[in-house]
DSSP file (Angstrom, degrees, kcal/mol; ACC not computed):
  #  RESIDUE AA STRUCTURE BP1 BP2  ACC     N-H-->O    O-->H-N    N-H-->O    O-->H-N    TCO  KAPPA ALPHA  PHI   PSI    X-CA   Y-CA   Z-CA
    1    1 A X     >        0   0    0      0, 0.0     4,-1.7     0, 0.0    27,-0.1   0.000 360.0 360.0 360.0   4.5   79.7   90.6  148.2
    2    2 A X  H  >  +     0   0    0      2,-0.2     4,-2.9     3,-0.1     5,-0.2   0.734 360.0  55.4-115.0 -29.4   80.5   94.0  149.5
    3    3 A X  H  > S+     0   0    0      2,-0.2     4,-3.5     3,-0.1     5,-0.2   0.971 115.2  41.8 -46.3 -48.7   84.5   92.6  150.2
    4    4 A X  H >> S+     0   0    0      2,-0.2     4,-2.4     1,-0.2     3,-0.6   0.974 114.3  47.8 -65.1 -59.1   84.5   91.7  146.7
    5    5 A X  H 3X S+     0   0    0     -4,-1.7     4,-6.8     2,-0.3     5,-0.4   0.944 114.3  49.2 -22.6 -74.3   82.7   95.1  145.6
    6    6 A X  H 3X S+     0   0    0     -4,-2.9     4,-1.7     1,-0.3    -1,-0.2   0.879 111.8  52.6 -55.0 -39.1   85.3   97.2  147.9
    7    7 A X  H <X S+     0   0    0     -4,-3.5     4,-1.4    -3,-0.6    -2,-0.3   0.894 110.0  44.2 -68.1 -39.4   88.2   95.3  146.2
    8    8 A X  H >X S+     0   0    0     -4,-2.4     4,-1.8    -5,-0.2     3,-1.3   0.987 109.8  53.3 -65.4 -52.6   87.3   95.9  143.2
    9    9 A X  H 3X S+     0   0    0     -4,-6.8     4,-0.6    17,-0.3    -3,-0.2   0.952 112.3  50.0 -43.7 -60.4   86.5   99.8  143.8
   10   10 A X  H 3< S+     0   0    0     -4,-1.7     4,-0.4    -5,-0.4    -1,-0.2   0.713 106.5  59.8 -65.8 -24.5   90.0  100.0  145.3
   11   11 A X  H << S+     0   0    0     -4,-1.4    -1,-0.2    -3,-1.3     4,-0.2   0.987 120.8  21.5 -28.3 -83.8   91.4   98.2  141.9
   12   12 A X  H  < S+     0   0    0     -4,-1.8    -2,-0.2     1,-0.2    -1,-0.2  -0.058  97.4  96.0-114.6  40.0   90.3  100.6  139.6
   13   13 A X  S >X S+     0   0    0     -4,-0.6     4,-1.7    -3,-0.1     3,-1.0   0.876  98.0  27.1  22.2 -99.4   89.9  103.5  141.7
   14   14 A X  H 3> S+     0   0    0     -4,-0.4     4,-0.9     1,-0.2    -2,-0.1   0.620 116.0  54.6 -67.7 -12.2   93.3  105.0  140.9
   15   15 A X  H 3> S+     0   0    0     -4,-0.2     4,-2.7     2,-0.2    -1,-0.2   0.692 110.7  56.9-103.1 -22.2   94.1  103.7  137.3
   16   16 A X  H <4>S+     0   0    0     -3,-1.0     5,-1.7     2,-0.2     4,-0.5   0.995 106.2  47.0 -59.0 -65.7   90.3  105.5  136.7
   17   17 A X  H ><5S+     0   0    0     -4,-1.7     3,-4.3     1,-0.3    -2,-0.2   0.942 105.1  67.4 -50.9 -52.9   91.7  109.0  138.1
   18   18 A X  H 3<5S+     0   0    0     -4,-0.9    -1,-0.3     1,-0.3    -2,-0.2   0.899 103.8  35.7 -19.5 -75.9   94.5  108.3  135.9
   19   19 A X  T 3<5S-     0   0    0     -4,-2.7    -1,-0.3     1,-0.1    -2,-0.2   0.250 130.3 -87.9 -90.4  30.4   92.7  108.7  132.8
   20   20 A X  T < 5S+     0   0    0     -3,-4.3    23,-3.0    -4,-0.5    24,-0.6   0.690  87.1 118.6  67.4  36.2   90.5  111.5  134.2
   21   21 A X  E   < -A   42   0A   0     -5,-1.7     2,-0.5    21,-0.2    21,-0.3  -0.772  50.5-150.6-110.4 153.2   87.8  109.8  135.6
   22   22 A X  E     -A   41   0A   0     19,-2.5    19,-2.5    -2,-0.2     2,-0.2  -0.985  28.3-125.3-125.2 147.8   86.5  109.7  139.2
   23   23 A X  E     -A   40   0A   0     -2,-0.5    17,-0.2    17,-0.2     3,-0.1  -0.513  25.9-178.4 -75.1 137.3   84.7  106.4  140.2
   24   24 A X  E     -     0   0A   0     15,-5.3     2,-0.3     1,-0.5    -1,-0.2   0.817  64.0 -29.4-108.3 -55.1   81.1  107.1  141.6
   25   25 A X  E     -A   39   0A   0     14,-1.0    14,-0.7     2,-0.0    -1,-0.5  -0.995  37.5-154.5-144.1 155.9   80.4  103.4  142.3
   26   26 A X  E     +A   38   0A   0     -2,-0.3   -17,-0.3    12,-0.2     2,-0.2  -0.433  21.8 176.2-145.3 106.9   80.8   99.9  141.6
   27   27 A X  E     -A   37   0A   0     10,-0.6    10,-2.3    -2,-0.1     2,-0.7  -0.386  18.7-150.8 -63.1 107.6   78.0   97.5  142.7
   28   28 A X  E     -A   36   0A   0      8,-0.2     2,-0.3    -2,-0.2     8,-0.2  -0.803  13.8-163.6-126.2 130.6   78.2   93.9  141.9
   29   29 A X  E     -A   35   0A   0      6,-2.7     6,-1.8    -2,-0.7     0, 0.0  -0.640  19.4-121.2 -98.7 138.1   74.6   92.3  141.4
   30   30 A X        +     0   0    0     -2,-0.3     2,-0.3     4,-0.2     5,-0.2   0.171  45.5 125.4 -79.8-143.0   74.1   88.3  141.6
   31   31 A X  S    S-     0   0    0      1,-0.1     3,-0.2     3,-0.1    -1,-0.0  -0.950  85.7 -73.3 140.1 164.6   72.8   85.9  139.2
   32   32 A X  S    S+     0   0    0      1,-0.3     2,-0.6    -2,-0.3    -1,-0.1   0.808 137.1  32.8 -83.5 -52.0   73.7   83.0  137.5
   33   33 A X  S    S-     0   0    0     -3,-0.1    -1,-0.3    41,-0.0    41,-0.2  -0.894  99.0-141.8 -81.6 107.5   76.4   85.9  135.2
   34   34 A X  E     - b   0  74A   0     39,-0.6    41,-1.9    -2,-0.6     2,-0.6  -0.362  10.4-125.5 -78.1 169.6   76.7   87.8  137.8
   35   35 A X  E     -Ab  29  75A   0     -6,-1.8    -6,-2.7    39,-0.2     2,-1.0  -0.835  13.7-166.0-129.9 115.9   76.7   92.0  136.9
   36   36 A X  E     -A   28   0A   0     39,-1.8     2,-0.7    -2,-0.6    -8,-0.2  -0.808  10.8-158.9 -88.0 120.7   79.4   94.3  137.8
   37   37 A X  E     -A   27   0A   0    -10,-2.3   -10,-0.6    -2,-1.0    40,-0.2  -0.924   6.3-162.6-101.6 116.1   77.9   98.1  137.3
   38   38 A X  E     -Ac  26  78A   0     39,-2.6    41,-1.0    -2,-0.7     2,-0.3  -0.578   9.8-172.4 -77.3 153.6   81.0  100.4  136.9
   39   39 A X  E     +A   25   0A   0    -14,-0.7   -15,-5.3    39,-0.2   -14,-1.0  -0.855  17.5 139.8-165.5 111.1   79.7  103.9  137.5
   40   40 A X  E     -A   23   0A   0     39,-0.5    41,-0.9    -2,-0.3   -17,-0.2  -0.819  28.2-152.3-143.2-168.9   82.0  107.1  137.0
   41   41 A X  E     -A   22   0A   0    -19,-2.5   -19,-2.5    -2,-0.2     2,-0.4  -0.692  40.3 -85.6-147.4-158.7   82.1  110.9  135.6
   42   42 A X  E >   -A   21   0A   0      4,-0.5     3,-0.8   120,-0.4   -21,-0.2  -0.860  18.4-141.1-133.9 137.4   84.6  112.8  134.3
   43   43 A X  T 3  S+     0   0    0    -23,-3.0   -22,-0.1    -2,-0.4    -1,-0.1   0.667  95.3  66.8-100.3 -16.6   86.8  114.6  136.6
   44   44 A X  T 3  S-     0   0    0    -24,-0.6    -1,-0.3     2,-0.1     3,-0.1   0.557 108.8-120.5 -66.5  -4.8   86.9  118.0  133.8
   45   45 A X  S <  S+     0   0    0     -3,-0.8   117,-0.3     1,-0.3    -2,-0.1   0.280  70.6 130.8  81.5   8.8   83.7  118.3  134.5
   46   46 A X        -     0   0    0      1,-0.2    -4,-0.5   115,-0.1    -1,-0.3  -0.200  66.7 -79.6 -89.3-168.8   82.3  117.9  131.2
   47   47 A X        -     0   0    0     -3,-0.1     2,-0.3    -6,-0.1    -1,-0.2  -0.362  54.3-104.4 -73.9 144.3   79.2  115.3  130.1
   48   48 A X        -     0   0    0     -2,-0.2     2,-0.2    -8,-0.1     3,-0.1  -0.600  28.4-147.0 -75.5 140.0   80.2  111.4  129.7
   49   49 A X     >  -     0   0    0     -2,-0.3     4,-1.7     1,-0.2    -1,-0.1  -0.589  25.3-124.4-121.7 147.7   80.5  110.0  126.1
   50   50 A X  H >>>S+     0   0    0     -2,-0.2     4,-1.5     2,-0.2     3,-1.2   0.946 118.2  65.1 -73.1 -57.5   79.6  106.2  125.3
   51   51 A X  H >>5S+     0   0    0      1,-0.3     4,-3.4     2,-0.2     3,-0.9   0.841 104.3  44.3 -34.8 -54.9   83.5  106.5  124.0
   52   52 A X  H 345S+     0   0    0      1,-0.2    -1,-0.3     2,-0.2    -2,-0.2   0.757 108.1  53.4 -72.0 -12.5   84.4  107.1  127.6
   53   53 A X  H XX5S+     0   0    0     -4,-1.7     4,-3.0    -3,-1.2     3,-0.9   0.860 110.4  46.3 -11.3 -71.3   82.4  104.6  128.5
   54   54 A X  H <X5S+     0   0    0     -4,-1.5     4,-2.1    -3,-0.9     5,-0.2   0.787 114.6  49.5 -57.0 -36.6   84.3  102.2  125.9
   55   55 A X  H 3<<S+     0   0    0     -4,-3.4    -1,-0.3    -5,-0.6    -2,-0.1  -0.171 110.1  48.6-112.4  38.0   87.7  103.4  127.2
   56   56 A X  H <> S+     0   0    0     -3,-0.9     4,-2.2    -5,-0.1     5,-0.3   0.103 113.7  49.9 -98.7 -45.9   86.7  102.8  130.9
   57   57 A X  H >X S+     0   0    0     -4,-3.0     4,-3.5     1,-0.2     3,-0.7   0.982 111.8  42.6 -62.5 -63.9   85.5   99.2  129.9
   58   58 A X  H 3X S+     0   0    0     -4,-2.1     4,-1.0     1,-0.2    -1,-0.2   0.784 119.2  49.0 -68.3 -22.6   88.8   97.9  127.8
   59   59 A X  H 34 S+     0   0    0     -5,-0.2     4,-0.4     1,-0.2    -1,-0.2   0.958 115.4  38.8 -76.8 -33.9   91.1   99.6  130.7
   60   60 A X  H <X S+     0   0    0     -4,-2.2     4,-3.2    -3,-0.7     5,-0.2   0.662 115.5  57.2 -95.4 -14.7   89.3   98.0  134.0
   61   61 A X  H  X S+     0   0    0     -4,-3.5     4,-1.5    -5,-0.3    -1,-0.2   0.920 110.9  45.2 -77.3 -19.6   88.7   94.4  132.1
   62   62 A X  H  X S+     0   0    0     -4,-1.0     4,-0.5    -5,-0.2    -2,-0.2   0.788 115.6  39.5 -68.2 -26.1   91.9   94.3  131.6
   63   63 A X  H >> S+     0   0    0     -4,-0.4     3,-1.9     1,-0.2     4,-1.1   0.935 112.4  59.3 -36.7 -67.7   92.7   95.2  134.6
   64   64 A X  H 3X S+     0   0    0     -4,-3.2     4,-1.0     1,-0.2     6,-0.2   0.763 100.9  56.2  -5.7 -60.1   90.0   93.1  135.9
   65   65 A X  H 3< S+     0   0    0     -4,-1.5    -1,-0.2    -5,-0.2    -2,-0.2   0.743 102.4  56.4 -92.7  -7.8   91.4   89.9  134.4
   66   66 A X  H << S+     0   0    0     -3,-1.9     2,-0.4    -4,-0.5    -2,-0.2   0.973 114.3  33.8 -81.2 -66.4   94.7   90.2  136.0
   67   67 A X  H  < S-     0   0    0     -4,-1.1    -2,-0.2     1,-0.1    -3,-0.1   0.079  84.9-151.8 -32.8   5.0   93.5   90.3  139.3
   68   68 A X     <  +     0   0    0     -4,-1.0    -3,-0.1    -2,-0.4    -4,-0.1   0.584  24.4 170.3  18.8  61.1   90.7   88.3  139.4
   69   69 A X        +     0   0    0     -5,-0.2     2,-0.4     1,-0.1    -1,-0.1   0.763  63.4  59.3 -70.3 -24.3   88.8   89.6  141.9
   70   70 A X        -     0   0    0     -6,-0.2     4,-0.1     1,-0.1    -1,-0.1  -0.987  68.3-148.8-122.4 152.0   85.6   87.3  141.0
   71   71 A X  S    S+     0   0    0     -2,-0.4     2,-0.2     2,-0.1    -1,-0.1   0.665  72.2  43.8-116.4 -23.9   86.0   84.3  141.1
   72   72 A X  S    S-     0   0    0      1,-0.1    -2,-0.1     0, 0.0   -38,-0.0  -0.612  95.3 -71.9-111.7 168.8   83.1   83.3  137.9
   73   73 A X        +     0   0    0     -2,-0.2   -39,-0.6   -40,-0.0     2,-0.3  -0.345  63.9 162.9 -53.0 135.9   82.3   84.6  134.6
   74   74 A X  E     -b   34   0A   0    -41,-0.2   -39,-0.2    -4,-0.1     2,-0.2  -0.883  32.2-103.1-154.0 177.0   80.4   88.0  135.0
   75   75 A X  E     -b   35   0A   0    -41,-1.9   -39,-1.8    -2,-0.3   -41,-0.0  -0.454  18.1-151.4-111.3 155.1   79.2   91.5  132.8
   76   76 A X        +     0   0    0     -2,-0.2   -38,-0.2   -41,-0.1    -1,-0.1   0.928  17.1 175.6-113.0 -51.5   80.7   94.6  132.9
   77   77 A X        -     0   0    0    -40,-0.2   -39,-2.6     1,-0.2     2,-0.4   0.903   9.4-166.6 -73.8 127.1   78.5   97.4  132.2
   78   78 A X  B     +c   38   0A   0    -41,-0.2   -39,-0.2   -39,-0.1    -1,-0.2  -0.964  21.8 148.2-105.8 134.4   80.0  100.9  132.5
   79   79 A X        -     0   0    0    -41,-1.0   -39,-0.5    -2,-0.4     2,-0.3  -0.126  43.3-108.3-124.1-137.7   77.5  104.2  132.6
   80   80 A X        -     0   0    0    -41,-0.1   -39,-0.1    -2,-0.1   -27,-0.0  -0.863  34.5 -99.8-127.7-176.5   77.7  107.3  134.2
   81   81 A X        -     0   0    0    -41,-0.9     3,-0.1    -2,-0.3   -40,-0.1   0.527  51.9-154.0 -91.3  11.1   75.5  108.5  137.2
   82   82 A X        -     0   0    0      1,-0.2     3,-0.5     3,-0.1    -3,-0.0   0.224  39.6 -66.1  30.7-170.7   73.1  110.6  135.1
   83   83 A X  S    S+     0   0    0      1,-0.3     2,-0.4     2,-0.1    -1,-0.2   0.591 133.6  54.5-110.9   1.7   71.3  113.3  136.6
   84   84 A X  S    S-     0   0    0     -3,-0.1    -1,-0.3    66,-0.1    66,-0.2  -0.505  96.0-175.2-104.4  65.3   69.1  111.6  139.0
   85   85 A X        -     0   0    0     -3,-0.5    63,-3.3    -2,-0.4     2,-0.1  -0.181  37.6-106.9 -80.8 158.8   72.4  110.1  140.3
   86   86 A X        -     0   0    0     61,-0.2     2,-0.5     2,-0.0    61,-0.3  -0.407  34.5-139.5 -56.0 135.9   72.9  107.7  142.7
   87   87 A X        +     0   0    0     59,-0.4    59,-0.7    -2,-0.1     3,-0.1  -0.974  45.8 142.3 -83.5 114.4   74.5  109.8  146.1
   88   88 A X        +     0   0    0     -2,-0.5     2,-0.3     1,-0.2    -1,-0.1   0.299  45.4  57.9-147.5   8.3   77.3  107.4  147.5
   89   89 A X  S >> S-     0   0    0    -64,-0.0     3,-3.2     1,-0.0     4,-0.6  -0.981  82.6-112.6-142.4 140.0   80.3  109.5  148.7
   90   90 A X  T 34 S+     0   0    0     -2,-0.3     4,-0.4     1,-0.3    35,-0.1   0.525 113.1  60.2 -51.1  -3.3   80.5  112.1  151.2
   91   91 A X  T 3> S+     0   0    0      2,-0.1     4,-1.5     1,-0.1    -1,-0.3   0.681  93.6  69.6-107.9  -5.1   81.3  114.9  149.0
   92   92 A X  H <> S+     0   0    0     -3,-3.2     4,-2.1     2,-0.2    -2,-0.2   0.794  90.2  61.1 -37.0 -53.0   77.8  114.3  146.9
   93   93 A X  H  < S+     0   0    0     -4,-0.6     4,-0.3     1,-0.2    -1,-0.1   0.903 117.8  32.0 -72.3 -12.2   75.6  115.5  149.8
   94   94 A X  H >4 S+     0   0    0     -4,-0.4     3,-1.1     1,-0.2    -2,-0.2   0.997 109.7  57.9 -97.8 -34.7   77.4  118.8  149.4
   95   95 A X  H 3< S+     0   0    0     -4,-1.5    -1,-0.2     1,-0.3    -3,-0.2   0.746 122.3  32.4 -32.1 -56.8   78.1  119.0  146.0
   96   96 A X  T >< S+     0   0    0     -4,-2.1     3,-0.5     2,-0.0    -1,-0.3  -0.379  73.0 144.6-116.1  42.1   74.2  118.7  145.7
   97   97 A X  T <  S+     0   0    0     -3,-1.1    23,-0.2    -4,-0.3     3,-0.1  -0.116  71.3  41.1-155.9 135.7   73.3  120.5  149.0
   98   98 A X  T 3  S+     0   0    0     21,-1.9    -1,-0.3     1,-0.3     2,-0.2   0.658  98.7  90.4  81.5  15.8   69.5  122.5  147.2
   99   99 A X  S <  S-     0   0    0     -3,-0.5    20,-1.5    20,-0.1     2,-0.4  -0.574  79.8-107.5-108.9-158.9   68.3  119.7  145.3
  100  100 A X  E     +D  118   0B   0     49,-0.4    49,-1.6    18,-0.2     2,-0.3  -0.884  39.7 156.0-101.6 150.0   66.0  116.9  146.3
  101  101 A X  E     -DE 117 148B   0     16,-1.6    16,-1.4    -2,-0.4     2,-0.3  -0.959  35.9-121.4-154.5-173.1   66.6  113.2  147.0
  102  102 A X  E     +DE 116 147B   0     45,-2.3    45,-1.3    -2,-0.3     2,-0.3  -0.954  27.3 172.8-131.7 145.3   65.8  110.3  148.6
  103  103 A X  E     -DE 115 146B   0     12,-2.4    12,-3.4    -2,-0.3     2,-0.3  -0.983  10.8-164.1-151.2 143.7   68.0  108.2  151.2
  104  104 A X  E     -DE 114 145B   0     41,-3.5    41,-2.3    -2,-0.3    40,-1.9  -0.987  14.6-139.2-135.8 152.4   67.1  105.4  153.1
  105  105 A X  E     - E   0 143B   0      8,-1.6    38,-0.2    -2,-0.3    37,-0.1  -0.430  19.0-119.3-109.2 160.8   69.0  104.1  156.2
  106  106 A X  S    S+     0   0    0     36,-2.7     2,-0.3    -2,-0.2    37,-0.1   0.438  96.4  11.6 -11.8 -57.9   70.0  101.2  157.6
  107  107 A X  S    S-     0   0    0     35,-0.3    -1,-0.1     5,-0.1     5,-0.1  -0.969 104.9 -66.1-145.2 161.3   68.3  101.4  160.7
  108  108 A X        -     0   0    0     -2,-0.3     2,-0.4     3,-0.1     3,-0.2  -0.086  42.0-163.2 -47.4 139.1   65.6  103.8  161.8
  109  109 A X  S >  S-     0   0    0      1,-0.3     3,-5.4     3,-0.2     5,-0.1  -0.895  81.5  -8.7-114.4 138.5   66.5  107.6  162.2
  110  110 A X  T 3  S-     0   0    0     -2,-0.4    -1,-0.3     1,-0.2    -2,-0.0   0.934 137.7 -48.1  43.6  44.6   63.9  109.9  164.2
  111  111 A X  T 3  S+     0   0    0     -3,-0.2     2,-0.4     2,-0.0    -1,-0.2   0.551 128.3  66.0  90.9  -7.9   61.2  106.6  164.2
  112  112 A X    <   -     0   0    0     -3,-5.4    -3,-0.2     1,-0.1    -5,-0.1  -0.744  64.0-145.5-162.0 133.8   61.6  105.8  160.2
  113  113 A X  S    S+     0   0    0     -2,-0.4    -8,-1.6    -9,-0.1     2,-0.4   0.340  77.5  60.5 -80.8   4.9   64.1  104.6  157.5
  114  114 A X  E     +D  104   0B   0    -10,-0.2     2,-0.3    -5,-0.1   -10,-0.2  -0.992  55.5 179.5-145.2 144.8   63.2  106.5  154.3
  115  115 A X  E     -D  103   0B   0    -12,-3.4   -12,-2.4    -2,-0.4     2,-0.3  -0.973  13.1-166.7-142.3 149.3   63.3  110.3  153.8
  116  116 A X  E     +D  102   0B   0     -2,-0.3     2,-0.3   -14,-0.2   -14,-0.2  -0.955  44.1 124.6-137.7 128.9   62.4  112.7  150.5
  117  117 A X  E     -D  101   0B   0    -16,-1.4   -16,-1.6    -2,-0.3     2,-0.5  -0.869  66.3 -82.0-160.1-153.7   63.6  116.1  151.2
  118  118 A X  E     -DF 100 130B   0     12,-2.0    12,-1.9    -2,-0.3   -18,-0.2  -0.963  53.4-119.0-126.5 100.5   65.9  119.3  150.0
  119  119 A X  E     - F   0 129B   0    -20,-1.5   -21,-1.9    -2,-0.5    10,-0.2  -0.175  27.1-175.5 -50.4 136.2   69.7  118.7  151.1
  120  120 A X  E     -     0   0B   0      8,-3.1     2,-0.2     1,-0.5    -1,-0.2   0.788  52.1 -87.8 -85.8 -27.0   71.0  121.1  153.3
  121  121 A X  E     - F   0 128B   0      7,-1.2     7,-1.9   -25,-0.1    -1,-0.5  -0.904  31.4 -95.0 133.8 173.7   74.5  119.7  153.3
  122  122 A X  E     + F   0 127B   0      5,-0.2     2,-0.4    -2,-0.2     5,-0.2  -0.907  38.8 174.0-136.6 162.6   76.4  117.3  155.0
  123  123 A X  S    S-     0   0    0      3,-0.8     3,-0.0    -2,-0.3    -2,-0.0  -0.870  74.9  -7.2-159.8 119.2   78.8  118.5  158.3
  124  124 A X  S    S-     0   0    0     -2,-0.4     3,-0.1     1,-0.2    15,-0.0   0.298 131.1 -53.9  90.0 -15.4   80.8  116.0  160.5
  125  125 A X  S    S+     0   0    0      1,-0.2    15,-0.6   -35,-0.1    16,-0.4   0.711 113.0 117.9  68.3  49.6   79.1  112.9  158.7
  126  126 A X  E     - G   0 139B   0     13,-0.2    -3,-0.8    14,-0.1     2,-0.3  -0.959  52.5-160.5-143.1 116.5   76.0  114.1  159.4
  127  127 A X  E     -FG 122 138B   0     11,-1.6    11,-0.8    -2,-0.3     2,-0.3  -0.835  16.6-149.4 -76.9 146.0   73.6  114.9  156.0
  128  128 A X  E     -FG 121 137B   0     -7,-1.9    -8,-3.1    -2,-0.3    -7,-1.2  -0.787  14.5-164.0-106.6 142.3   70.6  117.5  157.3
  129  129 A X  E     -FG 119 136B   0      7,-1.4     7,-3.6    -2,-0.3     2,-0.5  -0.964  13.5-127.2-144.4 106.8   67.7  116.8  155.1
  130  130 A X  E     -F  118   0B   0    -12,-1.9   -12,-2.0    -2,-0.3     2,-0.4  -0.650  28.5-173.1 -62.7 121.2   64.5  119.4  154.8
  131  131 A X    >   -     0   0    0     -2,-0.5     3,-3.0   -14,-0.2   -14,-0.1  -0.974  41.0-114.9-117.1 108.3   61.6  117.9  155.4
  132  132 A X  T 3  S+     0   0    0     -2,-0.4    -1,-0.1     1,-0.3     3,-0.1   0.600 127.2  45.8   1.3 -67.6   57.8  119.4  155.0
  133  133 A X  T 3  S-     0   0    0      1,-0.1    -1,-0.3    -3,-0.1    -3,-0.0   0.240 134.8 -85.5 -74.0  10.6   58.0  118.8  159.0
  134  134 A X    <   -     0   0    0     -3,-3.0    -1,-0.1     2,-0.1    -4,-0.0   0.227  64.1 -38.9  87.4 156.1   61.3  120.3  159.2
  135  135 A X        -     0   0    0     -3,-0.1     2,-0.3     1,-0.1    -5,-0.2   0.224  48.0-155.7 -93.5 154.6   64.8  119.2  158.8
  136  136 A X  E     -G  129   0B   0     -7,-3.6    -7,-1.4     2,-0.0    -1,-0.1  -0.997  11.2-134.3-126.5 129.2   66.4  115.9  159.9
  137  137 A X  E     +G  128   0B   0     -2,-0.3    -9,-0.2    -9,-0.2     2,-0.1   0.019  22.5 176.8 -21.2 142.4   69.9  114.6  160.8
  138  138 A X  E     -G  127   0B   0    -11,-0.8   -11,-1.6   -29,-0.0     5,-0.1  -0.314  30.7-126.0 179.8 104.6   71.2  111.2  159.3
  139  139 A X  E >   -G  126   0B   0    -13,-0.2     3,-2.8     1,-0.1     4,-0.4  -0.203  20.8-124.3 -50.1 127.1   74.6  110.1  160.0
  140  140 A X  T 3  S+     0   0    0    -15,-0.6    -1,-0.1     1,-0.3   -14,-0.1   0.619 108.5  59.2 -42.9 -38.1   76.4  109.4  156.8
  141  141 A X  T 3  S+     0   0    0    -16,-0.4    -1,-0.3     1,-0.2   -35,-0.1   0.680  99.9  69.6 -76.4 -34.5   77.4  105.6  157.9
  142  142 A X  S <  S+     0   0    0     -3,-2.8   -36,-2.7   -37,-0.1     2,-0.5   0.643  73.1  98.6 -49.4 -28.1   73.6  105.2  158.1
  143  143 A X  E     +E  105   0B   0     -4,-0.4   -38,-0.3   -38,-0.2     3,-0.1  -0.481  39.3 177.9 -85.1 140.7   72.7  105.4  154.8
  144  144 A X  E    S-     0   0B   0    -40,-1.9     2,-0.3     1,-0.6   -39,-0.2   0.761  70.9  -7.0-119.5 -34.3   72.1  102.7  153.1
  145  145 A X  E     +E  104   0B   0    -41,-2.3   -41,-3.5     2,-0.0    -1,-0.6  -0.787  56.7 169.7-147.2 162.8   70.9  104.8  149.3
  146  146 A X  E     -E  103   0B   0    -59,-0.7   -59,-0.4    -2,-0.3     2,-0.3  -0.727   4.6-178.0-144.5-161.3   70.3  107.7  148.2
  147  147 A X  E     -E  102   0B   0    -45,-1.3   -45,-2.3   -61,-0.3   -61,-0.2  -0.751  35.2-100.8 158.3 134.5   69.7  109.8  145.3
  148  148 A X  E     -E  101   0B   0    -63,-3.3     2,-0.4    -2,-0.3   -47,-0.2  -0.382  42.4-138.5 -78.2 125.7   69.1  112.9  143.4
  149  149 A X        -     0   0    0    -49,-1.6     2,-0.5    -2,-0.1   -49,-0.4  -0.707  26.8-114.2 -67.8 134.2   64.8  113.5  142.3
  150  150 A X        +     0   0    0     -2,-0.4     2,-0.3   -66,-0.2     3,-0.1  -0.638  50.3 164.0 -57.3 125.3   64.4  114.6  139.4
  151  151 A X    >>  -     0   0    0     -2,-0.5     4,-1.3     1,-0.2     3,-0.8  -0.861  56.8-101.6-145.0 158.7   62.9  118.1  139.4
  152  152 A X  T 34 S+     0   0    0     -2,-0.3     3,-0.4     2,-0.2     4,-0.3   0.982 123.8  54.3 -18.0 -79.3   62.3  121.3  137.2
  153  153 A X  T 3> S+     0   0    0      1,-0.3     4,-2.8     2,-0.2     3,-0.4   0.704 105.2  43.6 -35.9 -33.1   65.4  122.6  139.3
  154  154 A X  H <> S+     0   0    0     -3,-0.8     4,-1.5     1,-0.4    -1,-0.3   0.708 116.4  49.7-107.2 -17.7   68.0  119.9  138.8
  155  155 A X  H  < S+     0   0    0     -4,-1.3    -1,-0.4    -3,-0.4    -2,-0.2   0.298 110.1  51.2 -82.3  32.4   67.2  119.8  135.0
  156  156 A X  H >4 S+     0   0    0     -3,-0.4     3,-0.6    -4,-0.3     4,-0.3   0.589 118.2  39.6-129.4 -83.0   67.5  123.5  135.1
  157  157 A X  H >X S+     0   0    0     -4,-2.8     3,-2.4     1,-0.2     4,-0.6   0.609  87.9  93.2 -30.9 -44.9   70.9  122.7  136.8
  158  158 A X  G >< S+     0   0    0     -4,-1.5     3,-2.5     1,-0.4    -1,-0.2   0.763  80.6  55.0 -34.3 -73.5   72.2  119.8  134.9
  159  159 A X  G X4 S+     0   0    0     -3,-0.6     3,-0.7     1,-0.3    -1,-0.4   0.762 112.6  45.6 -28.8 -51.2   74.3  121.7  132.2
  160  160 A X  G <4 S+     0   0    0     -3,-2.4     2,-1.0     1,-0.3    -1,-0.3   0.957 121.6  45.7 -82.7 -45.3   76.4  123.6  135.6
  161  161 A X  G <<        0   0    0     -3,-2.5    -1,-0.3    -4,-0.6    -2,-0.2  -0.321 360.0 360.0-118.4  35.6   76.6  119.9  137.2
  162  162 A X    <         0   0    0     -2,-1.0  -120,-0.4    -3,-0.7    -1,-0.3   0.167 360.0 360.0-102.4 360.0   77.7  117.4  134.5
């Protein structure tokens, strides 16, 4: 699923930027209807509207239904990444470098595959993650999610970070 997933990102990738959006993710879930989750923001920086929602859906099903990248009937749903967004492209761990998250790998890092810390930042394709027990590495390619906690701080923040 992750070909299909990665053809589709690269689909509406660019017709998204186009109408001033930047694509965050898109995730396609099985089923019998299987569920595509579109997942973008708004590249002025401001907060996402169910309209832009509506006017991301009608652009990429049309798109969508000329290229037929899955092969069965399936759901669209478009959101935004709200404020305990998913982290999924290298310019996220910096972007959000002082908040908290959670990431879990792929394979063990330092002896264990899930971490809760305070981002330092990400340098080379390697995120540094404060940890009570002091910071940890975790190569970027490792990570398998992550994601912003919700805290005092990052609703504090929201408004600067929309």
């Amino acid at each position: 699923m992750n070909q299909v997933q990665d053809k589709i990102a690269a689909l509406i990738e660019a017709p998204l930027e186009e109408m001033g959006y930047d694509l965050v993710r898109a995730r396609l879930g099985g089923g019998n209807t299987p569920l595509l989750q579109v997942m973008a923001e708004r590249r002025d920086g401001k907060g996402m509207t169910v309209n832009d929602c509506t006017e991301i859906s009608h652009a990429i099903s049309a798109l969508l239904d000329a290229e037929d990248p899955i092969v069965s009937a399936y759901t669209l749903e478009v959101s935004s990444p709200g404020i305990d967004r998913p982290l999924v492209r290298v310019g996220d761990f910096e972007r959000f470098a002082g908040f908290e998250a959670k990431i879990e790998t792929m394979e063990p890092v330092d002896g264990r595959r899930r971490f809760s810390g305070r981002l330092k930042g990400i340098d080379q394709g390697v995120v540094t993650v404060e940890l009570p027990e002091g910071p940890v590495e975790v190569p970027f390619e490792l990570i398998a999610t992550a994601r912003l906690i919700l805290t005092d701080d990052l609703i504090a923040a929201s408004g600067g970070l929309q």
